[in-house]
Backbone of each chain as nested JSON, in Angstrom:
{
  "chains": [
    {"id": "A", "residues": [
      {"number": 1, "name": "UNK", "atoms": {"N": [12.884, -19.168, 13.594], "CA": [12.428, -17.881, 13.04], "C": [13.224, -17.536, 11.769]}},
      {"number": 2, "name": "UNK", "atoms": {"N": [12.401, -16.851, 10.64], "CA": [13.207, -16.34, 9.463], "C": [13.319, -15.197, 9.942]}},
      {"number": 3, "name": "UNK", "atoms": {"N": [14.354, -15.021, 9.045], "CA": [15.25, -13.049, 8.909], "C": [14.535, -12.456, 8.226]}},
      {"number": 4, "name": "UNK", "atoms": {"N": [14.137, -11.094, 8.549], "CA": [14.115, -10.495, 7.268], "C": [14.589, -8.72, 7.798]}},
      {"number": 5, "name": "UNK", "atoms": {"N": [15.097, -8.309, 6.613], "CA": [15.872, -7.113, 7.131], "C": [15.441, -5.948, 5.854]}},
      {"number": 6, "name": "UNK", "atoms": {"N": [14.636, -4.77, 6.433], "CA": [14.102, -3.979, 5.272], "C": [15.271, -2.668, 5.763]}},
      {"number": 7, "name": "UNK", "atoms": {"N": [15.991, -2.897, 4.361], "CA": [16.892, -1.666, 4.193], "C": [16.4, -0.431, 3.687]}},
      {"number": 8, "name": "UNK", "atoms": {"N": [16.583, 0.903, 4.174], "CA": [16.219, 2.112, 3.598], "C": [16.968, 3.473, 3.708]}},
      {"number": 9, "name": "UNK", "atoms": {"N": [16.546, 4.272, 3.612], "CA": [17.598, 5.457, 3.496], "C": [16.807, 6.778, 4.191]}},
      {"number": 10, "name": "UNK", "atoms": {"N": [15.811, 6.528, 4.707], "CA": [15.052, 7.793, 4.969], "C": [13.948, 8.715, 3.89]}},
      {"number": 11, "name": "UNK", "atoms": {"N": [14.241, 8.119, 2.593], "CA": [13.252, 8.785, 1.741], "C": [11.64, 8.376, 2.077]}},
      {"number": 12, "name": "UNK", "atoms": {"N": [11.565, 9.651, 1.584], "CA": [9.865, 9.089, 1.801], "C": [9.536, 8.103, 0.95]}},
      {"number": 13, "name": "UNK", "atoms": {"N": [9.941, 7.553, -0.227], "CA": [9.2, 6.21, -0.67], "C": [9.531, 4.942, 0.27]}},
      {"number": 14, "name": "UNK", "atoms": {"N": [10.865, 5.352, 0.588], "CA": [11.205, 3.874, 2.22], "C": [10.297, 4.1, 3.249]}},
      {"number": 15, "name": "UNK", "atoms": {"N": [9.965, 5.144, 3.601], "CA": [9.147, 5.785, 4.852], "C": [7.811, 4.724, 4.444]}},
      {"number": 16, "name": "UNK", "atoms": {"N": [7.344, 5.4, 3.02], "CA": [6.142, 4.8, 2.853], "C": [5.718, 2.985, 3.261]}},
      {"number": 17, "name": "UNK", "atoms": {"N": [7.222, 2.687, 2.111], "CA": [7.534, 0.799, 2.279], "C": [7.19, 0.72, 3.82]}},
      {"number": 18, "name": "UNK", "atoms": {"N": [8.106, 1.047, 4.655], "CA": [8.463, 0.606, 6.072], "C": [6.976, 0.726, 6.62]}},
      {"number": 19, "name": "UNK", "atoms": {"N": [6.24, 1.327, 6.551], "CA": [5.037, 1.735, 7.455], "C": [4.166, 0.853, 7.01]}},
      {"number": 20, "name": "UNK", "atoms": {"N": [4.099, 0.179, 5.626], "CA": [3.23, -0.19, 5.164], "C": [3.599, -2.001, 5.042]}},
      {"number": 21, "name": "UNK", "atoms": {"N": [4.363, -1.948, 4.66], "CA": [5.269, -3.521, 3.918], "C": [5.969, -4.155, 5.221]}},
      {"number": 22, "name": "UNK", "atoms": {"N": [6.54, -3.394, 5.815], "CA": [7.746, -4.006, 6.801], "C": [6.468, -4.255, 8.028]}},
      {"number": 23, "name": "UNK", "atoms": {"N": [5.448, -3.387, 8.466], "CA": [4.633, -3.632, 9.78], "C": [3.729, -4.794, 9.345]}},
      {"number": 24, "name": "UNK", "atoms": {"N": [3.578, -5.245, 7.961], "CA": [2.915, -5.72, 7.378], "C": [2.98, -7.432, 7.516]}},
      {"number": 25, "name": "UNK", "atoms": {"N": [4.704, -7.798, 7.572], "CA": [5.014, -9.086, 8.004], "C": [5.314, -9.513, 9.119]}},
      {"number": 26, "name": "UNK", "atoms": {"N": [4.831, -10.706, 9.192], "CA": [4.014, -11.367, 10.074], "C": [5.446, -11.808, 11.405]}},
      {"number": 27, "name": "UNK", "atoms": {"N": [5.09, -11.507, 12.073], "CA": [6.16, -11.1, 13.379], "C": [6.232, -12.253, 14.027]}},
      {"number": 28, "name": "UNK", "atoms": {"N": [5.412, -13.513, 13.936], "CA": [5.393, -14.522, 14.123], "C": [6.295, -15.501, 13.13]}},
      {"number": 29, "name": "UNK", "atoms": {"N": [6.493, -15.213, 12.019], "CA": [7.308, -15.933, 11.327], "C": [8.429, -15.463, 11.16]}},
      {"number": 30, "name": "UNK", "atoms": {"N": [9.007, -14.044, 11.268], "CA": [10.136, -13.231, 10.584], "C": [10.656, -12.472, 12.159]}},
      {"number": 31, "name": "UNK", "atoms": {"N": [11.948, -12.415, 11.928], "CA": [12.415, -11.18, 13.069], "C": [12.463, -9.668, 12.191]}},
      {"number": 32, "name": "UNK", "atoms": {"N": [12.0, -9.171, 11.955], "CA": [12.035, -7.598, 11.32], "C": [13.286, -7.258, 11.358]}},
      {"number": 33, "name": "UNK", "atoms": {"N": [14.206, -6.255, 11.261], "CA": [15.528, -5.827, 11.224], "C": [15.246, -4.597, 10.348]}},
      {"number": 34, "name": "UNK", "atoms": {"N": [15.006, -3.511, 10.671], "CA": [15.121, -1.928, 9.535], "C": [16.838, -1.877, 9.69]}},
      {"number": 35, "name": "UNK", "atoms": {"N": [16.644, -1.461, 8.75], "CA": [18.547, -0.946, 8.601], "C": [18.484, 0.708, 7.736]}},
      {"number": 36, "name": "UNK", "atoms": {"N": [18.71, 1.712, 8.125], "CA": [18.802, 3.095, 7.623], "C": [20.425, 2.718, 6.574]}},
      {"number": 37, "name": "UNK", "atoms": {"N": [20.375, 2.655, 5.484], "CA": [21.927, 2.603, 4.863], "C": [22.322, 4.08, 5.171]}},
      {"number": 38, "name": "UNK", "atoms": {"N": [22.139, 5.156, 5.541], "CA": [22.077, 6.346, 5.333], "C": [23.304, 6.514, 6.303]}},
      {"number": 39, "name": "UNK", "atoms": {"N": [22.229, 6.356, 7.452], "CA": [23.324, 6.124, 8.89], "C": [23.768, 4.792, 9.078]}},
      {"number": 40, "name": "UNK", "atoms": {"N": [23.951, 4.077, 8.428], "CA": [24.804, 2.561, 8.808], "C": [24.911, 2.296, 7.37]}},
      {"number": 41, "name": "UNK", "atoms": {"N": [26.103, 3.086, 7.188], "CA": [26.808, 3.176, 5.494], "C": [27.805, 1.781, 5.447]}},
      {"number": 42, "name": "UNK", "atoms": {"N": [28.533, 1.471, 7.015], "CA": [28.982, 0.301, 7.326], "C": [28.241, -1.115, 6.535]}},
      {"number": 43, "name": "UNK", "atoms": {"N": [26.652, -1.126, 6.665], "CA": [26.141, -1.905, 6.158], "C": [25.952, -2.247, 4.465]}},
      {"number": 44, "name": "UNK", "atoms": {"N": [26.49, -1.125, 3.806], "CA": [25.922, -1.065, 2.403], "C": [26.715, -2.367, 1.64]}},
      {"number": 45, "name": "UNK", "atoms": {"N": [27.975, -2.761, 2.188], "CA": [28.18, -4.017, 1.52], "C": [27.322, -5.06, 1.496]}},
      {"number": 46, "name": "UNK", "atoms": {"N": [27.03, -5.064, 2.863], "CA": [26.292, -6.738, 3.448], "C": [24.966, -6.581, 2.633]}},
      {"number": 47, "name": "UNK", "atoms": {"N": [24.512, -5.596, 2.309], "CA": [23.4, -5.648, 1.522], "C": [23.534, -5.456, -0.421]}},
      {"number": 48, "name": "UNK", "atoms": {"N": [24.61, -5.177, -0.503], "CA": [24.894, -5.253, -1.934], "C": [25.2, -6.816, -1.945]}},
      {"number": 49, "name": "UNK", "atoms": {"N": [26.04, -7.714, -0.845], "CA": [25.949, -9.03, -1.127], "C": [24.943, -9.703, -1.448]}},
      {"number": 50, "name": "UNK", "atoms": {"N": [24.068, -9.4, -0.859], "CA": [22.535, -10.476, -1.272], "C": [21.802, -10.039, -2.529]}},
      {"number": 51, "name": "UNK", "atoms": {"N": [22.47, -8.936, -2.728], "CA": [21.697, -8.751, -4.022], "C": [20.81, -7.234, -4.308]}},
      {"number": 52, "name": "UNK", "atoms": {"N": [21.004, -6.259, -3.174], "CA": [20.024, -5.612, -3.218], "C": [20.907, -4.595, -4.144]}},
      {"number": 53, "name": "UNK", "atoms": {"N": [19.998, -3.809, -4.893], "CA": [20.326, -2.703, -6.051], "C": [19.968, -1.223, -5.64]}},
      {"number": 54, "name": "UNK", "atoms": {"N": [19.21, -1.433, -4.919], "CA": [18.298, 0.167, -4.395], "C": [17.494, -0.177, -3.025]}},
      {"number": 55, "name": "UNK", "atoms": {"N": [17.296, 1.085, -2.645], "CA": [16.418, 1.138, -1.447], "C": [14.967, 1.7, -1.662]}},
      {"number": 56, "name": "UNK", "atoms": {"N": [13.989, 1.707, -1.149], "CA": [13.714, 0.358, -0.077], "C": [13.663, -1.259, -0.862]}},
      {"number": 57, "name": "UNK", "atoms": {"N": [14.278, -1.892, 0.047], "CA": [14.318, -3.395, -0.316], "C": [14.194, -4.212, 1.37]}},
      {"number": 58, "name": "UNK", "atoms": {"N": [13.576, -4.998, 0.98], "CA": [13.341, -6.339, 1.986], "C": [13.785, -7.733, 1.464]}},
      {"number": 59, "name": "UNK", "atoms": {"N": [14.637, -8.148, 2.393], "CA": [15.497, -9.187, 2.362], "C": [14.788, -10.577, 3.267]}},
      {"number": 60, "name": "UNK", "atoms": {"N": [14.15, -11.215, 2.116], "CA": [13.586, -12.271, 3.183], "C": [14.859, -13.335, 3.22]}},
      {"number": 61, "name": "UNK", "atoms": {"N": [15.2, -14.004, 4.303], "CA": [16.03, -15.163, 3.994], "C": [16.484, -15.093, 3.256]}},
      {"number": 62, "name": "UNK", "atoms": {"N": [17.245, -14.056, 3.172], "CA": [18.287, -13.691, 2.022], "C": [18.328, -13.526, 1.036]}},
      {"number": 63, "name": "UNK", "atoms": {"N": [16.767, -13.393, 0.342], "CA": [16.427, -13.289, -0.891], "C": [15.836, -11.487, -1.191]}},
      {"number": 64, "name": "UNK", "atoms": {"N": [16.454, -10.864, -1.842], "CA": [15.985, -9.304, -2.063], "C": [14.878, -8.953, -3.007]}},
      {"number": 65, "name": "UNK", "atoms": {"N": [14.123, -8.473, -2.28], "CA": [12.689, -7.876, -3.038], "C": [12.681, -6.349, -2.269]}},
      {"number": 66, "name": "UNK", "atoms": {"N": [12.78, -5.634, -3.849], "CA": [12.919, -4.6, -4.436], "C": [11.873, -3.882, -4.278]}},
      {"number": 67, "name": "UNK", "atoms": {"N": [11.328, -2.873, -3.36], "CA": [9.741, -2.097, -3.044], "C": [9.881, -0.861, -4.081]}},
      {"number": 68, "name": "UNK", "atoms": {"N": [9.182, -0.71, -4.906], "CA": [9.124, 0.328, -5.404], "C": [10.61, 1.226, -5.878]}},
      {"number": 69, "name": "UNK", "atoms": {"N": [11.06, 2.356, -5.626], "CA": [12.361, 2.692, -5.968], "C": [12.798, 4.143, -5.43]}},
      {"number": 70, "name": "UNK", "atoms": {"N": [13.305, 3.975, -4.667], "CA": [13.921, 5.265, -3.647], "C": [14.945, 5.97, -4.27]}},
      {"number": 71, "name": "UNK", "atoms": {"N": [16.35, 5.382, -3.649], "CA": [17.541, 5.693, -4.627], "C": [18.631, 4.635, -4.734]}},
      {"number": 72, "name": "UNK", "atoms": {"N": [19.312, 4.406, -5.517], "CA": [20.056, 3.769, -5.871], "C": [21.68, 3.552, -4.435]}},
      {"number": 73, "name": "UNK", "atoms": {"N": [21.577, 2.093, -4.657], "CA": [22.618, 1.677, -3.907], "C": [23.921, 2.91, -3.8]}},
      {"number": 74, "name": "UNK", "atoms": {"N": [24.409, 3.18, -5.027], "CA": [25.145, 3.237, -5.104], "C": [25.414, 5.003, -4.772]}},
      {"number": 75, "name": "UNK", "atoms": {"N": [24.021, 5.345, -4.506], "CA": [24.186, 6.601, -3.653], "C": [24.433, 7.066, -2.574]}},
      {"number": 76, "name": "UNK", "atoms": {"N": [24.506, 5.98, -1.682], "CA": [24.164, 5.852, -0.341], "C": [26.153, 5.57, 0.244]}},
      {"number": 77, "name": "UNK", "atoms": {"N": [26.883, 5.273, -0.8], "CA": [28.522, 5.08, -0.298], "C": [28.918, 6.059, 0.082]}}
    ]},
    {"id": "B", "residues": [
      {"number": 1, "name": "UNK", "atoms": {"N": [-9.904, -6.185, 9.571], "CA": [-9.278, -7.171, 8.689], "C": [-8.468, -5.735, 7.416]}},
      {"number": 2, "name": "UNK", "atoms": {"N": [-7.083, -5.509, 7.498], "CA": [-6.747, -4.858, 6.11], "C": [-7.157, -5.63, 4.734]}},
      {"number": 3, "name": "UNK", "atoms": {"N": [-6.68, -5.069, 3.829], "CA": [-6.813, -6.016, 2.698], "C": [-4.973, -6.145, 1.665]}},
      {"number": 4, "name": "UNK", "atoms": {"N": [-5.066, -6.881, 1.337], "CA": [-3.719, -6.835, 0.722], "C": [-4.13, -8.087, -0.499]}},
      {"number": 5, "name": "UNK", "atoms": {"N": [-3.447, -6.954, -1.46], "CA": [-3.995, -7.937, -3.354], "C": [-2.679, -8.252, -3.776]}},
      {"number": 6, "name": "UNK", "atoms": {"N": [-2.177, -9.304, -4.303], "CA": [-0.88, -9.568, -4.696], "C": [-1.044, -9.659, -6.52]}},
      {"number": 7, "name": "UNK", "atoms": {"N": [-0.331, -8.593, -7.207], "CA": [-1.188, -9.107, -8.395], "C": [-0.051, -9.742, -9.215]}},
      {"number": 8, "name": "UNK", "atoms": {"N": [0.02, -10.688, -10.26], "CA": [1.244, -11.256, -10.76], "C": [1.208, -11.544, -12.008]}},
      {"number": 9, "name": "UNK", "atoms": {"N": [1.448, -12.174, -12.63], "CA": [1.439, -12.614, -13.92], "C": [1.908, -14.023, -14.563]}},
      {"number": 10, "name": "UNK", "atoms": {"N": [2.227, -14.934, -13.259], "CA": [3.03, -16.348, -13.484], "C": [4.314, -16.26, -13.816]}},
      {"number": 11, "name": "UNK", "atoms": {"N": [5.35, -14.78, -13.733], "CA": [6.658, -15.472, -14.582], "C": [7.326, -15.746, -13.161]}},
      {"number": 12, "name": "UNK", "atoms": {"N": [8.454, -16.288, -13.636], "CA": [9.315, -16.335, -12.604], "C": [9.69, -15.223, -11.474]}},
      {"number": 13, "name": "UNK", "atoms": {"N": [9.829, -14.019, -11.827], "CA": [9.987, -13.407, -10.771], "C": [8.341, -12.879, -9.995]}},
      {"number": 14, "name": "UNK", "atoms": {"N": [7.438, -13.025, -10.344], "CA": [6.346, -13.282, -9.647], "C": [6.33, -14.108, -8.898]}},
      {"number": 15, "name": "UNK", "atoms": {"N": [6.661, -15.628, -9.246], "CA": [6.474, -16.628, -8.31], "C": [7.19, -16.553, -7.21]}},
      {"number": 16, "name": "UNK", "atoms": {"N": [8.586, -15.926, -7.706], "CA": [9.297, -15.954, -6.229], "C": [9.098, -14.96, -5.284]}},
      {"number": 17, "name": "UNK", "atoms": {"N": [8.327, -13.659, -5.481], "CA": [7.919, -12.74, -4.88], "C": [6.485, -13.454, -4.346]}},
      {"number": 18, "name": "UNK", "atoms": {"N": [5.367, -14.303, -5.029], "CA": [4.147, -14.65, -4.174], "C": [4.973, -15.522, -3.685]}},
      {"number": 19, "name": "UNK", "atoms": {"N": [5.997, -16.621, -3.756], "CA": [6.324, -17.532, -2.005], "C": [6.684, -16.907, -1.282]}},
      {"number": 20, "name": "UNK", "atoms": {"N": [7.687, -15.59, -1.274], "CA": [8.5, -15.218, -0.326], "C": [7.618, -13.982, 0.406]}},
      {"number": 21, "name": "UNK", "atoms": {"N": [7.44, -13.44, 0.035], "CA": [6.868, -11.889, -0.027], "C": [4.963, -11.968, 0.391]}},
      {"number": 22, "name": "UNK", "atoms": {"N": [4.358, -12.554, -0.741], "CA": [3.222, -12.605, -0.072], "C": [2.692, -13.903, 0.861]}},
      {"number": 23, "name": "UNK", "atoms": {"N": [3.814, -14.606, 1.14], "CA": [3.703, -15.43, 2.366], "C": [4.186, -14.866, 3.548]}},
      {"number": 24, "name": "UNK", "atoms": {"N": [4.819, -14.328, 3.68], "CA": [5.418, -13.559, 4.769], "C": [4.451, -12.408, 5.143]}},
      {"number": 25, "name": "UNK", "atoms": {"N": [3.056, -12.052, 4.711], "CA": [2.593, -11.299, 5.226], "C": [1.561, -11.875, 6.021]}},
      {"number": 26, "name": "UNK", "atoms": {"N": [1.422, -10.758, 7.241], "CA": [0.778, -11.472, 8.554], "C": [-0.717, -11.649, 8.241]}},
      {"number": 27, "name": "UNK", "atoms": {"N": [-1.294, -13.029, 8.546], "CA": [-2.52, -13.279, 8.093], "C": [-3.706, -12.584, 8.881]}},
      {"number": 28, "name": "UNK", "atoms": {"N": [-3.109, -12.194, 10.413], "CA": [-3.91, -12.163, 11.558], "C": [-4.098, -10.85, 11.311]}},
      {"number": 29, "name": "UNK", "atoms": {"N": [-3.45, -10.016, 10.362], "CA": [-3.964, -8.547, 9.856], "C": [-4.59, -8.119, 8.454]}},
      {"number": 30, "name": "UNK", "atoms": {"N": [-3.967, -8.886, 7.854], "CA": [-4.566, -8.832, 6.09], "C": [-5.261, -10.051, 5.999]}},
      {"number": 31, "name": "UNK", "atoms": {"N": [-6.417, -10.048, 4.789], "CA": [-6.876, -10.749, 3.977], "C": [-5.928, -10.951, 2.724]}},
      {"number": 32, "name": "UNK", "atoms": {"N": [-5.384, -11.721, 2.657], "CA": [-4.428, -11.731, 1.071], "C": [-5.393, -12.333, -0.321]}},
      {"number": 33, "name": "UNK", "atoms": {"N": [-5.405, -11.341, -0.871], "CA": [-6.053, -12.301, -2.372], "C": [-4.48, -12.096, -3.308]}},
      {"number": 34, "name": "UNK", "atoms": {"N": [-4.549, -13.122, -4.248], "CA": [-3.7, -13.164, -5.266], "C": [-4.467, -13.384, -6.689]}},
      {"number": 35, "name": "UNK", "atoms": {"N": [-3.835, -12.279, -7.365], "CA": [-4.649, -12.262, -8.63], "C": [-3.654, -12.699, -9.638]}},
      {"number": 36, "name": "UNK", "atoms": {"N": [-3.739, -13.86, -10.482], "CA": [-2.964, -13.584, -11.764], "C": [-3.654, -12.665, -13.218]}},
      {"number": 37, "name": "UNK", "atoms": {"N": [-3.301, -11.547, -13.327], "CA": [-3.539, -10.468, -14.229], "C": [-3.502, -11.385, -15.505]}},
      {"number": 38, "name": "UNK", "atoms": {"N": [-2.473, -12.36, -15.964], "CA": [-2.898, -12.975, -17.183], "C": [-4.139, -13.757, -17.686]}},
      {"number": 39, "name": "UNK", "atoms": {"N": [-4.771, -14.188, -16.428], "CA": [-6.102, -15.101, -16.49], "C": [-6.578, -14.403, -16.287]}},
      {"number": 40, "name": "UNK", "atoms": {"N": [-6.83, -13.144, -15.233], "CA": [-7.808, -12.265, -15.171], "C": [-7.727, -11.076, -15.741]}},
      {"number": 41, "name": "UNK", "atoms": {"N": [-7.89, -10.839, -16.929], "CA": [-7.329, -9.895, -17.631], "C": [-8.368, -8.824, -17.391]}},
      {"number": 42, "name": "UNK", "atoms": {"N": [-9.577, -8.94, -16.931], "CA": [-10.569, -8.205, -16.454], "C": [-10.216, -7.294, -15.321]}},
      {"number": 43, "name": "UNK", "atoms": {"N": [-8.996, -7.894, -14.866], "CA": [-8.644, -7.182, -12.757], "C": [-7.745, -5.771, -13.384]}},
      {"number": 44, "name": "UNK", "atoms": {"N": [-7.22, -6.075, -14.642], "CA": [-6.518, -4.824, -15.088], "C": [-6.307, -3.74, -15.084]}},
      {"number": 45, "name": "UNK", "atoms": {"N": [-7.58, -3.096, -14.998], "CA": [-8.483, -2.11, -15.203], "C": [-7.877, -1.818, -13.615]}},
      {"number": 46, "name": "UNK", "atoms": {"N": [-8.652, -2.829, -12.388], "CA": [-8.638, -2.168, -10.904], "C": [-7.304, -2.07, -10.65]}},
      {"number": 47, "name": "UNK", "atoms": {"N": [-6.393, -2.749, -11.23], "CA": [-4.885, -2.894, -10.841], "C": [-4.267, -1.177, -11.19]}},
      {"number": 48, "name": "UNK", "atoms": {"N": [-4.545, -0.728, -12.528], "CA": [-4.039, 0.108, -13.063], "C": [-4.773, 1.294, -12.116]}},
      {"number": 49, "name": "UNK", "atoms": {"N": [-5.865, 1.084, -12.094], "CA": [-6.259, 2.395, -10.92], "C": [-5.81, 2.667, -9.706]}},
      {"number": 50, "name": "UNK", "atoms": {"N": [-5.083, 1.667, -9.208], "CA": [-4.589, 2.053, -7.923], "C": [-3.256, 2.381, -8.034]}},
      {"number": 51, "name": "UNK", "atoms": {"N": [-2.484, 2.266, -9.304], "CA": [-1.21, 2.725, -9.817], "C": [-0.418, 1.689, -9.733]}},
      {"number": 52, "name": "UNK", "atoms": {"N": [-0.843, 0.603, -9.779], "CA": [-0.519, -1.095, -9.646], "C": [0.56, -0.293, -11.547]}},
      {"number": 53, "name": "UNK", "atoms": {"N": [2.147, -0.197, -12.016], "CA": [2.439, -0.252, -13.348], "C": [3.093, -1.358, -13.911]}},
      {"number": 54, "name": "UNK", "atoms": {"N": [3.28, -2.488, -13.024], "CA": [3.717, -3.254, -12.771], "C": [3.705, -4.632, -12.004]}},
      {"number": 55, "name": "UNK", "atoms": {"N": [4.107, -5.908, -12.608], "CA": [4.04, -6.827, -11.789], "C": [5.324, -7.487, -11.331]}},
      {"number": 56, "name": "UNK", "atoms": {"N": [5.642, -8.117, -10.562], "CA": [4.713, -8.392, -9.109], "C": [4.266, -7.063, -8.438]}},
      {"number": 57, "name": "UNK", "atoms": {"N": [3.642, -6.82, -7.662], "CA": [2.697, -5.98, -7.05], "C": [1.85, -6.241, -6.138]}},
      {"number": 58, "name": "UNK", "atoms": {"N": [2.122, -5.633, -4.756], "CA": [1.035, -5.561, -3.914], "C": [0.321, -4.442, -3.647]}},
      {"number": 59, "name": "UNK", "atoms": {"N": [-0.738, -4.859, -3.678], "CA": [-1.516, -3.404, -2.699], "C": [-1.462, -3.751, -1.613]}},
      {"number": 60, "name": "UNK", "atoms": {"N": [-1.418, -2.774, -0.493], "CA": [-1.721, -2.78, 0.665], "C": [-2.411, -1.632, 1.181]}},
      {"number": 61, "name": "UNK", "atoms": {"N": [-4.117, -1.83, 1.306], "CA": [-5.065, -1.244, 1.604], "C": [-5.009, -0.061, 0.988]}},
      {"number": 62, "name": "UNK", "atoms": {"N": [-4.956, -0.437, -0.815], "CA": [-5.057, 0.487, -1.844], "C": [-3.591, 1.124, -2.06]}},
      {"number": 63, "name": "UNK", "atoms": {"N": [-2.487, 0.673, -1.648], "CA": [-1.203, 1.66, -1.843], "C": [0.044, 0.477, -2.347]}},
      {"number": 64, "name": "UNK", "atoms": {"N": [-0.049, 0.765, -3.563], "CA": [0.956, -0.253, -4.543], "C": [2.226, -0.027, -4.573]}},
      {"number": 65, "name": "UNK", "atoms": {"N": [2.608, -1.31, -3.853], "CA": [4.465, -1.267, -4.065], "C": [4.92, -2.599, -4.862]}},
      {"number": 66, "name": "UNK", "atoms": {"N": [5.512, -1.885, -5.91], "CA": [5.907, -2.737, -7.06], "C": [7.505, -3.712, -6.481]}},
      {"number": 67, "name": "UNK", "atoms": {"N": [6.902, -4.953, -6.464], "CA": [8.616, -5.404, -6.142], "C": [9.434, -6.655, -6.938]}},
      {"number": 68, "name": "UNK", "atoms": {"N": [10.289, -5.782, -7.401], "CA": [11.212, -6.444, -8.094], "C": [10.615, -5.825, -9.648]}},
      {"number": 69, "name": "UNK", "atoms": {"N": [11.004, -6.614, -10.596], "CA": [10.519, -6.226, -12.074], "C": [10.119, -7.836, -13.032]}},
      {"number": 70, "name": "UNK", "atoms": {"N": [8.674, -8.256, -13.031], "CA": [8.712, -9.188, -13.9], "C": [8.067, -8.465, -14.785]}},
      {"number": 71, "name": "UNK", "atoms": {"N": [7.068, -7.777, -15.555], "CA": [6.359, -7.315, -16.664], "C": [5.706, -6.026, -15.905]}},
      {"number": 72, "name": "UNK", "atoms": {"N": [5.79, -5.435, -17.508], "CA": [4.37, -4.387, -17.348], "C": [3.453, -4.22, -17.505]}},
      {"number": 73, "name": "UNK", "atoms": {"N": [2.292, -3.572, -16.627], "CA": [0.989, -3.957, -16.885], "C": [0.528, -3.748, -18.433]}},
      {"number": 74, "name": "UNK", "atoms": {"N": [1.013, -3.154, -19.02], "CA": [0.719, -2.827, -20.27], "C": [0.584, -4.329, -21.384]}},
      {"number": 75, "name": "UNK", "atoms": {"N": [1.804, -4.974, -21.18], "CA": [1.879, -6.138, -21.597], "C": [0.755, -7.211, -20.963]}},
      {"number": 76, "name": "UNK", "atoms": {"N": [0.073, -6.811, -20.836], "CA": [-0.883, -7.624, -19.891], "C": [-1.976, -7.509, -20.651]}},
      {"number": 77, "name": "UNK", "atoms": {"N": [-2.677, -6.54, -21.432], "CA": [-3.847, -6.057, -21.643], "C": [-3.912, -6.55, -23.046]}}
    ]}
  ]
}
C-alpha cells in the first residue's frame, strides 16, 4: 500500500480539499492519513520536511501537492 | 459515475501531478479525463468557467483545486 497523508488546518478551503480530493483517492491503493496541523502542531516539521509550504496539501509517497491555498505553513507554529 | 477533469499543460510540474495525483484517484468513483489545455486550446474557455486559474488542475464534479503551480491559464490562450 502507498501513503498518502492530506495535511490541513481546519479552514474551509482544507474542509473543501478533504471532502472532495482526500475521499476522492482510491482506498485501494493509498492508506489516507488527515493530519489537522492546527491540533498536531507536533507534526508541522514532518511536513515541512517533504516539502509542504501551505495547507491543504496531500502528500503522496512523499511527494507534496499543493490544493489550492489555505494558509501558510508558517502560520500554523 | 462522478466526473473528474485533470487539466495540464505538459510542463513538468503537470506531469508530476497527472502520475501522482491523477493516478491516485479512485477509478471505481470517477471517470478521469485529462485534458492538455496546450493542444486543446478550445477546452479553455470550459476550464476558465469553472474557475480552473491555473494549471495543474482538477475538477472534481465541477469544483477546481489548483495543485501545485505550473502556468496560468492565461498563458495558455
Amino acid at each position: 500500500m502507498s501513503k498518502a497523508i492530506f495535511y490541513h488546518a481546519g479552514c474551509p478551503v482544507c474542509v473543501e480539499a478533504e471532502q472532495k480530493v482526500a475521499e476522492a483517492i482510491d482506498k485501494s491503493k493509498y492508506t489516507v492519513e488527515v493530519v489537522h496541523l492546527g491540533e498536531a502542531k507536533d507534526r508541522v516539521a514532518e511536513a515541512e520536511k517533504v516539502g509542504v509550504k501551505s495547507v491543504p496539501a496531500l502528500v503522496l509517497d512523499g511527494v507534496p501537492f499543493h490544493i489550492n491555498f489555505g494558509a501558510d505553513l508558517s502560520a500554523l507554529k
